[in-house]
Backbone as JSON Lines, residues from 0, in Angstrom:
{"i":0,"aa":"X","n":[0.81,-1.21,0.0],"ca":[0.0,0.0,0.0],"c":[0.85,1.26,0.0]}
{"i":1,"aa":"X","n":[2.17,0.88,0.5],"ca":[2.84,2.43,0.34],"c":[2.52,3.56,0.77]}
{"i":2,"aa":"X","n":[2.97,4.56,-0.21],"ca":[1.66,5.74,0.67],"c":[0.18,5.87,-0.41]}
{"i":3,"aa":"X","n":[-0.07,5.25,-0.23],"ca":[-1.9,5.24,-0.89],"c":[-2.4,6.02,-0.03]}
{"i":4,"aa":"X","n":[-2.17,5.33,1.4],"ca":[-3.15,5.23,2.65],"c":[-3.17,7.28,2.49]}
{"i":5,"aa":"X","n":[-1.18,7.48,2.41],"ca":[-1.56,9.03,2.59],"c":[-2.14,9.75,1.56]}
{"i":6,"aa":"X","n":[-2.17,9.14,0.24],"ca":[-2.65,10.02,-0.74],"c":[-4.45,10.0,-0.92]}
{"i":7,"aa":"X","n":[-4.72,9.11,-0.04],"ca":[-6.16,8.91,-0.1],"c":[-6.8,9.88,1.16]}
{"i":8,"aa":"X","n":[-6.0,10.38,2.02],"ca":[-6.15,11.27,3.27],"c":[-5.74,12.19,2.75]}
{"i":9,"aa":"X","n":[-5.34,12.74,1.75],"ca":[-4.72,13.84,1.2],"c":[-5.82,14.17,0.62]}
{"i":10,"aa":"X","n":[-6.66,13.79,-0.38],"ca":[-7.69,14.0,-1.04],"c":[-8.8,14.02,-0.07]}
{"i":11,"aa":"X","n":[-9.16,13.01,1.42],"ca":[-10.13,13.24,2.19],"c":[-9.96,14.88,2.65]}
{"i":12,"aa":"X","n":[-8.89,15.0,3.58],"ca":[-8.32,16.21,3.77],"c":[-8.98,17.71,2.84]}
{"i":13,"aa":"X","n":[-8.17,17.2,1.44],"ca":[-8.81,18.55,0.66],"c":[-10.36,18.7,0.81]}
{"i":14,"aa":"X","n":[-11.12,17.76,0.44],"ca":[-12.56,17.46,0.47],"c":[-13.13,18.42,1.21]}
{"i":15,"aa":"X","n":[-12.61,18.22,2.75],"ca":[-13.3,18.51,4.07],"c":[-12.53,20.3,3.83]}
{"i":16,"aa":"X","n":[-11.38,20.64,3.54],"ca":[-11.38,22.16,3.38],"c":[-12.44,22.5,2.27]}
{"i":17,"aa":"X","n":[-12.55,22.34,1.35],"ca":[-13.72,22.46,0.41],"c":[-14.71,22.78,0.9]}
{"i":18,"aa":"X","n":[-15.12,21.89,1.56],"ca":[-16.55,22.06,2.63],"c":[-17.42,21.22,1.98]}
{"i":19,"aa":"X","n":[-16.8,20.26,0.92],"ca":[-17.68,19.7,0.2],"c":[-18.81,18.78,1.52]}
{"i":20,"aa":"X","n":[-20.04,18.06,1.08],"ca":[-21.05,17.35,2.17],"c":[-20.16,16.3,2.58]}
{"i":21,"aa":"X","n":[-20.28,15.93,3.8],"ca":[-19.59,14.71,4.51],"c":[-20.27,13.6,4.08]}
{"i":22,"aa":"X","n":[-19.46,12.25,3.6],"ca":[-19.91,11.42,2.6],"c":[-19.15,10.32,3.95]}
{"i":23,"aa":"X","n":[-20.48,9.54,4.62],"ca":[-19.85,7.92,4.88],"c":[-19.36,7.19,4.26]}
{"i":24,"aa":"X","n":[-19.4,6.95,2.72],"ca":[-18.59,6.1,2.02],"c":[-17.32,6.47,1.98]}
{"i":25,"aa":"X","n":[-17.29,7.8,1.97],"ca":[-15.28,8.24,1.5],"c":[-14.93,8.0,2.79]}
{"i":26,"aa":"X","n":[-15.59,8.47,3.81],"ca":[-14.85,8.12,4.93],"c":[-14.41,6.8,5.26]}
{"i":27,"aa":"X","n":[-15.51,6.17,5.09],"ca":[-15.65,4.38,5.11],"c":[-14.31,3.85,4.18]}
{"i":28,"aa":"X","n":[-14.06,4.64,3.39],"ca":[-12.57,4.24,2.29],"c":[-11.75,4.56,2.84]}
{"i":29,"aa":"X","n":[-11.76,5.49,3.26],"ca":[-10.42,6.05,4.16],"c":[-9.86,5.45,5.37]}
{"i":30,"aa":"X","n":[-10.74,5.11,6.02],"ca":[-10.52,4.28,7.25],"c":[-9.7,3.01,6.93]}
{"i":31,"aa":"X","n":[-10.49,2.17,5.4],"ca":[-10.13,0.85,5.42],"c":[-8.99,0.98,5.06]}
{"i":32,"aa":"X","n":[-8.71,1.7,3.81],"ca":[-7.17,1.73,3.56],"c":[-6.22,1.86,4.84]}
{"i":33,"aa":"X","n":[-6.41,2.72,5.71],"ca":[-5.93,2.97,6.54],"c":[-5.78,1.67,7.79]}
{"i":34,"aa":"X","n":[-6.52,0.81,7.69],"ca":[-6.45,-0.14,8.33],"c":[-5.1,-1.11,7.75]}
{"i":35,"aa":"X","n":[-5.6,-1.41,6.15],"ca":[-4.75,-2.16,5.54],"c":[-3.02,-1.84,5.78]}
{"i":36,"aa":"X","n":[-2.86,-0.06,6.07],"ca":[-1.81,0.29,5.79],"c":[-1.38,0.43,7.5]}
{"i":37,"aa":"X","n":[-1.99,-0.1,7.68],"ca":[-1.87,-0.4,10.07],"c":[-1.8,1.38,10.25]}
{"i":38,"aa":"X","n":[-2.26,1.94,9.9],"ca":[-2.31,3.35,10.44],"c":[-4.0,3.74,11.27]}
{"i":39,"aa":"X","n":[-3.3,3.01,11.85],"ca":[-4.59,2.97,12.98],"c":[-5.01,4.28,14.08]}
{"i":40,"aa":"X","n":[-3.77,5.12,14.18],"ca":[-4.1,6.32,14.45],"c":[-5.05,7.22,13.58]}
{"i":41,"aa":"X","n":[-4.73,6.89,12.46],"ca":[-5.49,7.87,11.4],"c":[-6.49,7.6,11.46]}
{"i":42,"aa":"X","n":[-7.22,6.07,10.71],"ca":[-7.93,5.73,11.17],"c":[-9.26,5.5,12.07]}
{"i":43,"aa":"X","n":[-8.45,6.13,13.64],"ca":[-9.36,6.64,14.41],"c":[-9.38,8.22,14.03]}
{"i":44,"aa":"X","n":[-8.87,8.67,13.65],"ca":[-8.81,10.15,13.37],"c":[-10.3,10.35,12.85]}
{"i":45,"aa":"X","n":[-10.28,9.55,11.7],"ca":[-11.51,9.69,10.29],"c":[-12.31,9.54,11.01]}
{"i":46,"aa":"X","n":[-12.2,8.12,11.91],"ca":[-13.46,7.78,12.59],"c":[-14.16,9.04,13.15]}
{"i":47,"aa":"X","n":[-13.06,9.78,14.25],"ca":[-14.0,10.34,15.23],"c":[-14.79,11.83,14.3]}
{"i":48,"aa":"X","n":[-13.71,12.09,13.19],"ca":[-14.22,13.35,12.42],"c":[-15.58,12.78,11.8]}
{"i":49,"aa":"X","n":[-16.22,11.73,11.48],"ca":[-16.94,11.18,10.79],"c":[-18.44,11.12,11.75]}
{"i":50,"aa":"X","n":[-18.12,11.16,13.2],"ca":[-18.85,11.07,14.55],"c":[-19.25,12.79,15.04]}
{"i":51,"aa":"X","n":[-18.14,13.7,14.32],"ca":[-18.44,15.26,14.65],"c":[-18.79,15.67,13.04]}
{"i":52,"aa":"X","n":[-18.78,15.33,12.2],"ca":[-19.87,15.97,11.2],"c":[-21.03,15.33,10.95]}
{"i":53,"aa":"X","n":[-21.3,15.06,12.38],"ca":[-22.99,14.27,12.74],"c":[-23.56,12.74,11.47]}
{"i":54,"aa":"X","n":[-22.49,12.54,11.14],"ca":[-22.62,10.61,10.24],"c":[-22.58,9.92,11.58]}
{"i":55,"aa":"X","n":[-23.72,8.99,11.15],"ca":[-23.86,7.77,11.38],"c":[-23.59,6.76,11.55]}
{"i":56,"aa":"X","n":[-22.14,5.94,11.9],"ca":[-21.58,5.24,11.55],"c":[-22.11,3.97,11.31]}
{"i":57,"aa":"X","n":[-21.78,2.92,10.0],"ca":[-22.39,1.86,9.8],"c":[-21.71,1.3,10.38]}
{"i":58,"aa":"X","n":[-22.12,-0.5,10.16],"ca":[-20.77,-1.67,10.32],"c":[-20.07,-1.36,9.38]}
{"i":59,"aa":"X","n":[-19.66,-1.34,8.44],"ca":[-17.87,-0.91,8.07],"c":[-17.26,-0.23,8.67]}
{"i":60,"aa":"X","n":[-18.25,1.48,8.95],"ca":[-17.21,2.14,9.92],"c":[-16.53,1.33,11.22]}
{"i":61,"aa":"X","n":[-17.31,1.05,12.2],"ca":[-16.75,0.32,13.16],"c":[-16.11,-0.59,12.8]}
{"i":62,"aa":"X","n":[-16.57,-1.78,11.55],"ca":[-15.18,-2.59,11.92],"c":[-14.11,-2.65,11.41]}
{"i":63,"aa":"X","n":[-13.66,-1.53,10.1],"ca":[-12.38,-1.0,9.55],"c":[-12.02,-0.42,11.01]}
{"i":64,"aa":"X","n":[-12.35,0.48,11.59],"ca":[-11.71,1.12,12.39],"c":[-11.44,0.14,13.38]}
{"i":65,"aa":"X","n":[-12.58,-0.73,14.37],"ca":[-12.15,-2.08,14.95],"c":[-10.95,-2.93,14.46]}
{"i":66,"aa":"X","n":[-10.78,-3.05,13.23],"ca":[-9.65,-3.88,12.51],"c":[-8.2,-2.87,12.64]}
{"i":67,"aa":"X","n":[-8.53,-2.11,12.27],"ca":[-7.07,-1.27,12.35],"c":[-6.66,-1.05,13.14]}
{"i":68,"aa":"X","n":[-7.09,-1.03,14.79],"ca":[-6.71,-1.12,16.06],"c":[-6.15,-2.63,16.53]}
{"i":69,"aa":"X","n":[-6.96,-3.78,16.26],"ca":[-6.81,-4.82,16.44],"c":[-5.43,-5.53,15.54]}
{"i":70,"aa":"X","n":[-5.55,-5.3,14.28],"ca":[-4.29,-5.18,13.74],"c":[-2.58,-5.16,13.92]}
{"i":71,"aa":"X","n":[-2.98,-3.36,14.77],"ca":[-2.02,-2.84,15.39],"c":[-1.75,-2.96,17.04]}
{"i":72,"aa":"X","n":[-2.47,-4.15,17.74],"ca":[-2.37,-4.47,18.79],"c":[-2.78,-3.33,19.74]}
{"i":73,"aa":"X","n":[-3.71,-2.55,19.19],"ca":[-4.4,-1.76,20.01],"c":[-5.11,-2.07,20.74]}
{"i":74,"aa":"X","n":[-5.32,-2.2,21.91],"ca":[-6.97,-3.28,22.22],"c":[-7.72,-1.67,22.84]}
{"i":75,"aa":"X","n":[-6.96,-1.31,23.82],"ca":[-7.79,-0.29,24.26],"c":[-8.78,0.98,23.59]}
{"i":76,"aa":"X","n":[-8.44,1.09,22.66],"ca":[-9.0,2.02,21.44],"c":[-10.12,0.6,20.77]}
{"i":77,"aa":"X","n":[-9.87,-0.44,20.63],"ca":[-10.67,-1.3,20.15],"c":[-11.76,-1.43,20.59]}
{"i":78,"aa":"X","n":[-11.84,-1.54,22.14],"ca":[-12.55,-2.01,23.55],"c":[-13.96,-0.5,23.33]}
{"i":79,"aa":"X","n":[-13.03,0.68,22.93],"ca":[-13.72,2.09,23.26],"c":[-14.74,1.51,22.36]}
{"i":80,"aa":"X","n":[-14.34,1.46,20.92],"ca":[-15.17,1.47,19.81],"c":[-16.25,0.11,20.01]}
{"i":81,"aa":"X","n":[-15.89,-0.84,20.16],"ca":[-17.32,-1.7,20.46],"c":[-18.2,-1.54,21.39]}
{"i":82,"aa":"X","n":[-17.74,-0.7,22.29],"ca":[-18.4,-0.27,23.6],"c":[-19.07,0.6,23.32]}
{"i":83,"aa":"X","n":[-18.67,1.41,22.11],"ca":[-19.54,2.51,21.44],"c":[-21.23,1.9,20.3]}
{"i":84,"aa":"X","n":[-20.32,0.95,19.45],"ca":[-20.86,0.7,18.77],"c":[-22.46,-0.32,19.46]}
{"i":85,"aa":"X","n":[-22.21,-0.75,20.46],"ca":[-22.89,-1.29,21.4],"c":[-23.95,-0.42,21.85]}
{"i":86,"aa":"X","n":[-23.87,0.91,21.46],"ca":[-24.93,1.62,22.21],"c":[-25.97,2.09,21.38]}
């Protein structure tokens, strides 16, 4: 994956200066790559920006972002998010 993961956050990034509408699918892309590429910080990044421009999160969101923690031997960030998604 190389830097995909960053060139695909590069383009989320511009998006969101744009002001273009907040789209769950791009985010939902962004996350996964970001999983694939163990950047699991970021990852949660998208997540939580995705939670403050009032989206919804589906099951992909949670479990790209679940995966990219788990991945990266995160558990505690893992633990947050099912505990979330649980509610």
């Amino acid at each position: 994956l190389g830097q995909q993961w960053a060139a695909a956050l590069h383009v989320w990034r511009a998006m969101a200066q744009q002001q273009f509408e907040p789209c769950l699918n791009l985010d939902n892309s962004v996350i996964s790559i970001c999983e694939k590429a163990r950047q699991w910080r970021v990852a949660l990044a998208v997540f939580r920006r995705l939670l403050l421009q009032r989206l919804v999160p589906d099951d992909i969101s949670f479990h790209t972002a679940i995966g990219a923690c788990f991945n990266a031997g995160q558990f505690r960030p893992m633990h947050g998010l099912v505990d979330h998604m649980e509610q």
